[in-house]
C-alpha positions as CSV (number, residue, x, y, z in Angstrom):
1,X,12.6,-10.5,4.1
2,X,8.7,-11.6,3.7
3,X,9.3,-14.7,6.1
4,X,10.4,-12.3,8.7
5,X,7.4,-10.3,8.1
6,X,5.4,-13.7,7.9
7,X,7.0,-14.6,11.4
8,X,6.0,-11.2,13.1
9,X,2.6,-10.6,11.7
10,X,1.9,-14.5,12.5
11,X,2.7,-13.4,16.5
12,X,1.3,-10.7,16.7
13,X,-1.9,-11.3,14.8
14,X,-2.4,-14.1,17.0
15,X,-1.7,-12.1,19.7
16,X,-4.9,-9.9,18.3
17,X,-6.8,-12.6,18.1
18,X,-6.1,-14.7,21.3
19,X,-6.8,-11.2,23.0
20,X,-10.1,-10.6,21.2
21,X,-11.7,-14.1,21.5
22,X,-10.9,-13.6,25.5
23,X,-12.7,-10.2,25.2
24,X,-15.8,-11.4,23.1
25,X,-16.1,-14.9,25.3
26,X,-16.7,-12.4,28.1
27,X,-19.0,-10.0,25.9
28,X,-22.6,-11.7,26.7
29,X,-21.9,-12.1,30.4
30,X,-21.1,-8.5,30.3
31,X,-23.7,-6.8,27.7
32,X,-26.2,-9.5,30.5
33,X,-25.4,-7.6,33.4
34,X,-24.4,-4.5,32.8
35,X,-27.3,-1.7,31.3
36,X,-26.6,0.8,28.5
37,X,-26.0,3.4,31.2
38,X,-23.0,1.3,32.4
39,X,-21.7,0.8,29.3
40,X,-22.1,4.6,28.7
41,X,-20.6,5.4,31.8
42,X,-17.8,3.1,31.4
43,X,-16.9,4.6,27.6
44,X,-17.6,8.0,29.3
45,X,-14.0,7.4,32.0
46,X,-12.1,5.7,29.7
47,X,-12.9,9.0,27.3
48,X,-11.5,11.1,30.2
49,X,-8.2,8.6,30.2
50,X,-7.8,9.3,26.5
51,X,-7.9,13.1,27.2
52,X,-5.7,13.5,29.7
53,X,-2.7,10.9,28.7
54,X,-1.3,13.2,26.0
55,X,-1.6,16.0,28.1
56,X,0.1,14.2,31.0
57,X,2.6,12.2,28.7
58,X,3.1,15.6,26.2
59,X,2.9,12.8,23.6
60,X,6.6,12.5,24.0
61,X,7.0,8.7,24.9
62,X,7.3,8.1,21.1
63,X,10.6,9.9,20.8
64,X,12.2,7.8,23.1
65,X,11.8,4.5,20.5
66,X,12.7,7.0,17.5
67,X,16.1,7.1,19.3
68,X,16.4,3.7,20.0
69,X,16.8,3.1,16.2
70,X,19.4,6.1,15.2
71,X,22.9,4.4,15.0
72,X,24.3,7.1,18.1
73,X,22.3,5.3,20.5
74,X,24.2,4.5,23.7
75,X,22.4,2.5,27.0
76,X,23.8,5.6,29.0
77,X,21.9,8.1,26.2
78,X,18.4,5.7,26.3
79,X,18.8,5.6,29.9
80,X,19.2,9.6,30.8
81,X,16.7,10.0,28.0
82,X,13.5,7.6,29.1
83,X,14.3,9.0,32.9
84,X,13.9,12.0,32.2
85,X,10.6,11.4,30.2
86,X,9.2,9.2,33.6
87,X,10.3,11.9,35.9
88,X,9.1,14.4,34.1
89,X,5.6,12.9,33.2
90,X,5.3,11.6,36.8
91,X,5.4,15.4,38.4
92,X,2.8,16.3,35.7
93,X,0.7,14.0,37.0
94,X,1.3,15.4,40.6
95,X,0.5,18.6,38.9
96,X,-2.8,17.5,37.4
97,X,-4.3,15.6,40.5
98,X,-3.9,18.8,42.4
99,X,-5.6,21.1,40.3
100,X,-8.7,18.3,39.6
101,X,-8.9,18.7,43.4
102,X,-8.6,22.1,43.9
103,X,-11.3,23.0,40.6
104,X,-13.4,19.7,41.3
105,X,-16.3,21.4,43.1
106,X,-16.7,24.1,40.4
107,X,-17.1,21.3,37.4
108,X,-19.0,18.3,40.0
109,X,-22.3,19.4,38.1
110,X,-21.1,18.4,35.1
111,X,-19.6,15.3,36.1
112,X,-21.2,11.7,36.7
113,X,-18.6,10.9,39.0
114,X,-17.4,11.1,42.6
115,X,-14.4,13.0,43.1
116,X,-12.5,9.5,43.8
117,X,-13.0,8.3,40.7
118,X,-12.2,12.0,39.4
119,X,-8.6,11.9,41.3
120,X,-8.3,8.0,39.8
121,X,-7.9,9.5,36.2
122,X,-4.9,11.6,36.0
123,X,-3.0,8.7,38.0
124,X,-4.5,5.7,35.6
125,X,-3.5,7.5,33.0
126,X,0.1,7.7,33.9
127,X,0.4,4.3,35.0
128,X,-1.2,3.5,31.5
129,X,1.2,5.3,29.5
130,X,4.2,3.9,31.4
131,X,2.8,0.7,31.6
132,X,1.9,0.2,27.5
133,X,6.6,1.2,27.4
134,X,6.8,-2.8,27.9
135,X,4.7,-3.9,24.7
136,X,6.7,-0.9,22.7
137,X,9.7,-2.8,24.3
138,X,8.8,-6.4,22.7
139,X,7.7,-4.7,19.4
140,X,11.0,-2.5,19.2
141,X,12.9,-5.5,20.3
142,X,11.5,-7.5,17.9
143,X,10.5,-10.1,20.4
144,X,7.0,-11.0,19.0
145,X,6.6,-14.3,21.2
146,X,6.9,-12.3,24.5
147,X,4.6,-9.6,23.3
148,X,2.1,-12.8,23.0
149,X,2.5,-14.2,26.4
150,X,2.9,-10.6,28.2
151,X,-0.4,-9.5,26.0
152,X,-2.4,-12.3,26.4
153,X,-1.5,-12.4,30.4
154,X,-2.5,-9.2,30.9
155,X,-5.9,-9.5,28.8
156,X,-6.8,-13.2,31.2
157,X,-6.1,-11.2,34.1
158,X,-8.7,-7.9,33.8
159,X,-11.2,-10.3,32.4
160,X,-10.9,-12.6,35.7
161,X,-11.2,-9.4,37.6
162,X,-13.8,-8.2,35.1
163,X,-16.0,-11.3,35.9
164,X,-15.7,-10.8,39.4
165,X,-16.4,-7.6,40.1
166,X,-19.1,-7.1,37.6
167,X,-21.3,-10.4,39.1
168,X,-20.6,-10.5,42.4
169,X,-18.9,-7.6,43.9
170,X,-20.2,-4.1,42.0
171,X,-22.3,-5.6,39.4
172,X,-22.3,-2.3,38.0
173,X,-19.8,0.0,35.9
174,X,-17.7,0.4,38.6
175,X,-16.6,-3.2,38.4
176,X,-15.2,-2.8,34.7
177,X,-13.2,0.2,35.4
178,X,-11.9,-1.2,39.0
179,X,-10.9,-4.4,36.9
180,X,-9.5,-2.1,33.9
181,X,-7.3,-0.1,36.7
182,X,-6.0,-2.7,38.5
183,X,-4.7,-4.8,35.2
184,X,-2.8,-1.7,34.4
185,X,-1.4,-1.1,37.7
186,X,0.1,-4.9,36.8
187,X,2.0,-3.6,33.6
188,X,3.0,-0.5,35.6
189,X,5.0,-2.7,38.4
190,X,6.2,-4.8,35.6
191,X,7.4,-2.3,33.2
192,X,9.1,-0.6,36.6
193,X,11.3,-3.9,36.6
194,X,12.1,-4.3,33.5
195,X,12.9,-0.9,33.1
196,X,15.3,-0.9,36.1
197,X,16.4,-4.1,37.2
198,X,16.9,-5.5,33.6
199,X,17.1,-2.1,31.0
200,X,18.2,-0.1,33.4
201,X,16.1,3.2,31.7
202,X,14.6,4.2,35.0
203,X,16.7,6.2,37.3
204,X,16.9,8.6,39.7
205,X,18.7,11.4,37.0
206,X,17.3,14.4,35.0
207,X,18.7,16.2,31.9
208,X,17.2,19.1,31.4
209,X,18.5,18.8,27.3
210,X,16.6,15.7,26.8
211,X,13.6,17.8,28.4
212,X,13.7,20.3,25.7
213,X,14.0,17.2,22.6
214,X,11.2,15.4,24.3
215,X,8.9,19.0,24.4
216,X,9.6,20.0,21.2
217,X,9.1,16.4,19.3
218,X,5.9,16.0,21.9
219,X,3.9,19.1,22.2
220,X,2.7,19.2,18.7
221,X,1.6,15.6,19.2
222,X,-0.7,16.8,22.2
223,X,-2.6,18.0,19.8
224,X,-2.6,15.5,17.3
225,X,-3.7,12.8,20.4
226,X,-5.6,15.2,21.1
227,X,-7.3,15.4,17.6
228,X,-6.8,11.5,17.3
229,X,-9.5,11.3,20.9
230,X,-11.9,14.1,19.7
231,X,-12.2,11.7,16.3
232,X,-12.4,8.3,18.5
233,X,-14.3,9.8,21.3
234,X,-16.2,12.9,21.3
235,X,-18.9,11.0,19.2
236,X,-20.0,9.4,22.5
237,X,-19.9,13.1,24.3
238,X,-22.2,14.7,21.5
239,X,-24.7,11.5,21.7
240,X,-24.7,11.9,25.6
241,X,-25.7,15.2,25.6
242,X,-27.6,15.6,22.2
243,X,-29.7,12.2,22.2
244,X,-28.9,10.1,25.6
245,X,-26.6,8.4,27.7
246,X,-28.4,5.0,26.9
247,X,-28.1,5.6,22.9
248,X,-24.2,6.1,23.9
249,X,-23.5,2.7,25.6
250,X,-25.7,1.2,22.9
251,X,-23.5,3.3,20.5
252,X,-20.1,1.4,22.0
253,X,-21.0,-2.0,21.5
254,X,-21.4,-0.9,17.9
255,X,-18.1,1.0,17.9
256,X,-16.5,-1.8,19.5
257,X,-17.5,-4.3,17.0
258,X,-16.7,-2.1,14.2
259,X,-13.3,-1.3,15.7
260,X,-12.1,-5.1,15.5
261,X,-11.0,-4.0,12.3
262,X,-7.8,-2.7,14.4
263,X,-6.9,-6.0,15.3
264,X,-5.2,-6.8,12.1
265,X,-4.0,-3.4,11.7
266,X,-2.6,-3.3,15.1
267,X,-0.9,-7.0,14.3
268,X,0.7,-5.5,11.2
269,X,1.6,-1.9,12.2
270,X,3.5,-3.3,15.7
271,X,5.6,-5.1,12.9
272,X,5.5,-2.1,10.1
273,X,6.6,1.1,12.2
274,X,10.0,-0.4,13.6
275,X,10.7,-2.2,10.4
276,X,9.8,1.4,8.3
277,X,12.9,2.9,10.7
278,X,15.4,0.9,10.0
279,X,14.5,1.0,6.4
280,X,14.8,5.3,6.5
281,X,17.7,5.5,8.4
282,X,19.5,4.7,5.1
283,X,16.7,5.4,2.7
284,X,18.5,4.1,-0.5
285,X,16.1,2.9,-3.7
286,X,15.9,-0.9,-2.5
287,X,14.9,0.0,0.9
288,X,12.0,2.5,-0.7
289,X,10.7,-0.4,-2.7
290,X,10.7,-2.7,0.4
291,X,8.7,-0.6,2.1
292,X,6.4,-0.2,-0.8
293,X,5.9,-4.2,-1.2
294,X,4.9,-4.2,2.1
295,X,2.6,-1.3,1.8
296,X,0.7,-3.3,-0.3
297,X,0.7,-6.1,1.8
298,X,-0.9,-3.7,4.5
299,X,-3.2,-2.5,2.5
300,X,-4.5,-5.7,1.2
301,X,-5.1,-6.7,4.5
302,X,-6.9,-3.8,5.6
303,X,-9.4,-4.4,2.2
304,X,-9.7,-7.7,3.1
305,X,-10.7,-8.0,6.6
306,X,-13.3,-5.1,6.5
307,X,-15.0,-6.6,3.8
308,X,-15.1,-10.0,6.4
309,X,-16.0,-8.1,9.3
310,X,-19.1,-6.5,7.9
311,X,-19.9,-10.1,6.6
312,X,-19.9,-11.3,10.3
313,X,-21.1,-8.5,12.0
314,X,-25.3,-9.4,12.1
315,X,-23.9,-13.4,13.3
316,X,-21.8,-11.9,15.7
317,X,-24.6,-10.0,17.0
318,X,-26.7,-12.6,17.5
319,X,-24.6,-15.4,18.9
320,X,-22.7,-12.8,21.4
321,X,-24.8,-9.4,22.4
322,X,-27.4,-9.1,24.4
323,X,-31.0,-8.2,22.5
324,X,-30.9,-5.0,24.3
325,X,-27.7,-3.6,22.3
326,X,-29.0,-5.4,18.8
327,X,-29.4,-2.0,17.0
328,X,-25.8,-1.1,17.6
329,X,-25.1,-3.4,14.5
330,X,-26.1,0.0,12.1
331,X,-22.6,1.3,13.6
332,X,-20.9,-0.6,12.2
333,X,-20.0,-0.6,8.8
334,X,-18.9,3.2,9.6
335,X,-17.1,2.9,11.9
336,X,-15.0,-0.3,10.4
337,X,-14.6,2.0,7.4
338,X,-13.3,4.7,9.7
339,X,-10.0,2.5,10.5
340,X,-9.9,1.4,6.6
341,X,-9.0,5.1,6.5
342,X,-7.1,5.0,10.3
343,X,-5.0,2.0,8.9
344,X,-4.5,3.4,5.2
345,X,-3.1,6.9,8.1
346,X,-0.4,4.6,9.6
347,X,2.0,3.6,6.4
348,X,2.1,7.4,5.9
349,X,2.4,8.8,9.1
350,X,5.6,6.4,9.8
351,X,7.6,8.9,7.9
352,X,6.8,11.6,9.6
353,X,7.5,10.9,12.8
354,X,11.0,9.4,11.9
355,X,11.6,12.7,10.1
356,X,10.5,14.2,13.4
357,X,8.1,16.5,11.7
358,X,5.7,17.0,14.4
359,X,4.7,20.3,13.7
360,X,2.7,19.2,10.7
361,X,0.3,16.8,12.7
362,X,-0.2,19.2,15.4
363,X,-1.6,21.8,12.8
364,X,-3.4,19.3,11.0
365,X,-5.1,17.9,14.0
366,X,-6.5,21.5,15.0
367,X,-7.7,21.7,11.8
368,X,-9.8,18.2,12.2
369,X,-10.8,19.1,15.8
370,X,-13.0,22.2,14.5
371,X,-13.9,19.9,11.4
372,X,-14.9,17.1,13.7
373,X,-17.2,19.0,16.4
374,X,-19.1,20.7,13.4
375,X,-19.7,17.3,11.3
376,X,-20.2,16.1,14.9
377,X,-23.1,18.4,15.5
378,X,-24.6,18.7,12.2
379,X,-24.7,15.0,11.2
380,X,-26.1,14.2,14.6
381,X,-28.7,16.7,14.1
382,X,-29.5,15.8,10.8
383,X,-29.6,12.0,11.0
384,X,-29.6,11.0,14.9
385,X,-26.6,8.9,16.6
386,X,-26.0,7.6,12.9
387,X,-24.3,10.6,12.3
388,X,-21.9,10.6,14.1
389,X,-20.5,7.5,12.5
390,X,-20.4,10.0,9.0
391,X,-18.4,12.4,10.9
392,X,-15.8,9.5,12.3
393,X,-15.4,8.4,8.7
394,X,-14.9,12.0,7.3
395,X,-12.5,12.9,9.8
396,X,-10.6,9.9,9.4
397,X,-10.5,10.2,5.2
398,X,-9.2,14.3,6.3
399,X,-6.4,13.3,8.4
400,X,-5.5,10.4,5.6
401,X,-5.4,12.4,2.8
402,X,-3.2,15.5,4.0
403,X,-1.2,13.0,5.8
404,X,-0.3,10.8,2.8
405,X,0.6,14.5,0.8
406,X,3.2,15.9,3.0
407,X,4.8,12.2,4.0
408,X,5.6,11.9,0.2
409,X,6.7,14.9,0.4
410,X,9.2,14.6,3.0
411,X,10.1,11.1,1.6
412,X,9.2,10.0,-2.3
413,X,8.2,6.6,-2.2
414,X,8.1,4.4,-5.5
415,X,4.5,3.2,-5.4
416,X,4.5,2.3,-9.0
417,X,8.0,1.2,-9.0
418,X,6.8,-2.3,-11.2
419,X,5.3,0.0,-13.8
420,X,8.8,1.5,-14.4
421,X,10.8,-2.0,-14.2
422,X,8.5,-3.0,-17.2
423,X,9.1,0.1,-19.2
């Protein structure tokens, strides 16, 4: 069992880490000629993408890989199922972009873009959530060396455009977020082959049954996504507006540095839902305690590579960010700790979504929204952009800590199964 788990992580760790090193090679050339406003601005779109995609989506994508795993699976069943979801989230989209342009000149003041880019968001973030199906297709698959080629790919070719745009075409914001859309156009056209020439999940058919399991597993979930941005994100809204758009770009270079901690997490949680599945679709005493050993492996890993990042974080500073974003580094270890908690969140939330208990993170995630906004605004009031760093980490630890209650309650897991074997 451990050398497939060896074999996977291996991939897609490296996968992580290819993707990364591409990312931070291009970091000084980017942090050089773009200013914290760009950065802010940039962070400030990709906030609105975040927003809209579970709203667009109805966070109901994830149902369609629950399926694939139950034994009554059928290609004729994935296929009605997953067209229905595309058809369905691609008239949302419709939906959306029409009432952006109808309501855009009552909310222009408050926005720092042109209606263009405006109309660009509900459509990026439908290609983006049908374009992400192809890496849940290699992880599902369990096809780990494809999700590295396919991953890596994808991350050369927005960086290439990245250069480009940023130095010699726009060399502003706009150039990142042209180079961001384009590379997931790319995955859009290539998960629309795959998914019909090859798969054969995208047709022209629509069953209004599937409609109603994909609503009811996904409309809770809006609200948990929903809850999952407002933690991620609306730190960079509350700094915009309560100290500056400058101290928000500044901000993202520390929250992206401090994110890296996702990088393992990610490697290991691409391997750890699918193989959590198959484990509870029979969830017999052995299968518990496999899932437990590799719990521990998880969380190990976690403990271990935040205490390395915060090591590396001043040297990484130095060697690859510009002076100019230098005090990001007090960020840092806040934010890192953040996804100790986010990572800690995944090996319990696994259960719950295969139990299809949806409900429970919906009502949870209201709950941490109105949490959120007030640590939000008190912390940053009390302490400056620090602050909201403290209320990332308490909202994190909140979501963790109800989470990991009710999945052992829908599922007892033997945690201290070697105490008993000694007894």
């Amino acid at each position: 069992m451990f050398k497939k788990i060896f074999y996977s992580f291996s991939l897609f760790t490296l996968t992580s880490l290819v993707c990364a090193l591409l990312s931070v090679a291009l970091l000084p050339i980017l942090t050089r000629h773009l200013t914290e406003k760009d950065y802010g601005t940039t962070a400030l779109f990709s906030t609105y993408i975040m927003i809209l995609s579970p709203i667009i989506g109805f966070s109901s994508g994830g149902y369609f890989w629950i399926e694939f795993f139950k034994k009554d699976r059928s290609n004729e069943k994935m296929s009605r199922l997953f067209s229905t979801y595309f058809w369905f989230t691609f008239a949302v989209t419709i939906i959306v972009s029409l009432l952006l342009l109808c309501f855009y000149p009552l909310f222009k003041k408050f926005s720092v873009f042109s209606l263009f880019f405006i109309f660009l968001i509900p459509i990026t973030s439908f290609v983006s959530l049908i374009g992400d199906e192809t890496k849940s297709y290699f992880i599902n698959e369990k096809q780990p060396l494809k999700y590295f080629f396919y991953s890596v790919t994808i991350t050369i070719i927005e960086l290439c455009l990245s250069y480009y745009f940023v130095v010699y075409i726009f060399k502003n914001w706009e150039g990142r977020i042209y180079a961001w859309i384009i590379s997931l156009f790319i995955q859009f056209i290539f998960t629309i082959f795959l998914f019909t020439s090859q798969k054969k999940y995208i047709r022209f058919i629509f069953f209004k049954p599937d409609l109603s399991k994909l609503l009811i597993f996904g409309y809770p979930l809006i609200f948990h996504q929903l809850g999952k941005f407002v933690i991620n994100q609306s730190d960079r809204l509350f700094i915009t507006k309560m100290v500056s758009i400058d101290e928000a770009g500044v901000y993202s270079i520390g929250y992206q540095v401090g994110s890296m901690l996702l990088l393992p997490i990610s490697a290991f949680a691409n391997f750890y839902t699918p193989f959590v599945y198959e484990r509870l679709k029979k969830p017999e005493s052995d299968k518990k305690i496999e899932i437990v050993k590799t719990s521990y492996v998880f969380i190990a890993l976690i403990v271990v590579s935040f205490f390395g990042l915060i090591l590396i974080s001043p040297s990484f500073f130095e060697l690859f960010v510009d002076v100019k974003f230098h005090k990001g580094l007090i960020y840092v270890f806040w934010i890192a700790l953040s996804y100790v908690f986010w990572g800690l969140y995944l090996l319990f939330s696994a259960v719950i979504f295969f139990s299809e208990k949806t409900k429970f993170l919906g009502w949870l995630s209201v709950l941490n929204v109105i949490l959120n906004c007030i640590f939000n605004y008190v912390f940053i009031k009390l302490y400056g952009a620090i602050g909201a760093t403290y209320a990332t980490a308490l909202s994190f630890l909140v979501v963790l800590i109800f989470t990991a209650m009710y999945s052992n309650k829908l599922q007892k897991m033997p945690w201290f199964y070697f105490i008993k074997k000694h007894e």
